[in-house]
Each structure stands twice: as structure tokens, then as C-alpha cells.
N, C-alpha and C positions, 0 to 999 in steps of 0.2 A: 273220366271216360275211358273204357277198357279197348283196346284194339282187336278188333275181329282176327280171328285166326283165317289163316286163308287155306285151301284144299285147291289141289290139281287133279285132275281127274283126269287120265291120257287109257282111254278105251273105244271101239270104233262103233259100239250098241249104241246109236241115238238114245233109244229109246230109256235104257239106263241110265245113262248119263245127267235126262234131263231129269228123272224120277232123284238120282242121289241128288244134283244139283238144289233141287225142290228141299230136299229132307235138311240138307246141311242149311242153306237159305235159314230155311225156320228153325234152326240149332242156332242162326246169327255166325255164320261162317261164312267168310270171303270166299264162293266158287269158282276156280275157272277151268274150263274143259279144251280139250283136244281129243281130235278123232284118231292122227295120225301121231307117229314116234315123231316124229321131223318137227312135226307143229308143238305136238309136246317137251322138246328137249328146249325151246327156245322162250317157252310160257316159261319152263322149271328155271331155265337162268334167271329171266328177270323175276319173276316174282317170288322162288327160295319161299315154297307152299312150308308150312307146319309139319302137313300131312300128304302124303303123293297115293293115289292111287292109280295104279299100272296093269296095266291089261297085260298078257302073254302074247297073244296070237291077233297083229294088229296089221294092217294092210300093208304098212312098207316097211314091216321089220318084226322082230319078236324083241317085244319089249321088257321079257325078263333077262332076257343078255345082257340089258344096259343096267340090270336092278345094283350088282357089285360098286359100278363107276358114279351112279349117282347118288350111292350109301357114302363115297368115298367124296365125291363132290359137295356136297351136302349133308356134312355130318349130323344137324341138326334138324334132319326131315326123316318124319315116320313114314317107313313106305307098307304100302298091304298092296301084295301079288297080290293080283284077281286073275282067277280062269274058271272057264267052266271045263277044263278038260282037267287030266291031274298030268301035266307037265312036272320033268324031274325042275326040283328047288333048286335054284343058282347058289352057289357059294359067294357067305355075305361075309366082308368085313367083320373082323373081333367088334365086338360091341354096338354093332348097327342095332336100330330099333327098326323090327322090322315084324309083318305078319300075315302068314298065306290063307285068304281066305278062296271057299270052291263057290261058283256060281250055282245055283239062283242066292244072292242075300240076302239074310236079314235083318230087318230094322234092329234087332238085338244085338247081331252081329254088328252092326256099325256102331250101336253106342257102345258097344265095349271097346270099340277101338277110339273113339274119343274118349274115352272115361283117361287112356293110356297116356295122352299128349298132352 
């Protein structure tokens, strides 16, 4: 029996969230969401997701400041910036696996990014 991969998803779009939730779900992927960076950095400790999806512009913080410390915390998590604005890219760690995608997604877009992990 294979172990579901799990995905965090730390963006303040409900309605996204529950839409990716939905798609990974039915991919057999372990989801767990937060609205907020705070709520987010505390899921990312314990549960060290596969894959992180990160919002930029999130109510109590800009969530690609944290992108460098949690490529460095977590060296074995893919992260994909999301934004729908084009904020400048953070400076990633030598060898992070990492990939900026622009909002609105799509379904394409996401399975290439699991095709990665």
C-alpha cells in the first residue's frame, strides 16, 4: 500500500483552495489548507507537505518572503509561488525545487507540477 503524498496549500482564495483541494483529493493526495501565513507555517512544521503551495499577498504577511527559509527548512518540499499579481521572485537557495506559477491555474499547470515530485 503506497502512502499518499500530502500538499499544503497556504492561500487566503476560499474558493481556490477548496477547488485545488477537490482536484488533488481525486489525484489521491493528502490535502491540507490555510488561509493565513501563521496558520500555514505551523501545518508546514508538522506535516513537512511533499509539495507547498504559497500564495504572495496573504492577510498577515507576504508569503514569498518566507519562500527562501522554508526551501532551507524543508529541503525536500516542492514549492510553487502563486500570485495573480507578477511580484519580483525571492531569492531561492542553490538547488531548491521550486516553481512560480501566475494566477488564474490550470488543470495542466498543476499536473505538470506533480508529474515533478
Amino acid at each position: 500500500m503506497s502512502v499518499e503524498k500530502k500538499i499544503l496549500i497556504i492561500d487566503d482564495e476560499t474558493d481556490l483552495c477548496l477547488l485545488l483541494k477537490d482536484y488533488f483529493i481525486r489525484k489521491h493526495y493528502n490535502v491540507f489548507l490555510s488561509h493565513t501565513l501563521s496558520e500555514g507555517k505551523k501545518i508546514l512544521n508538522e506535516v513537512r507537505p511533499d509539495i507547498l503551495f504559497l500564495d504572495n499577498n496573504l492577510p498577515d504577511g507576504i508569503g514569498w518572503s518566507n519562500a527562501a527559509s522554508f526551501a532551507t527548512s524543508y529541503p525536500s518540499t516542492y514549492i510553487v509561488l502563486i500570485s495573480a499579481f507578477h511580484p519580483e521572485i525571492p531569492v531561492m537557495p542553490e538547488h531548491t525545487r521550486y516553481k512560480v506559477l501566475e494566477k488564474p491555474i490550470s488543470l495542466n499547470d498543476l499536473d505538470m507540477q506533480l508529474a515533478l515530485v
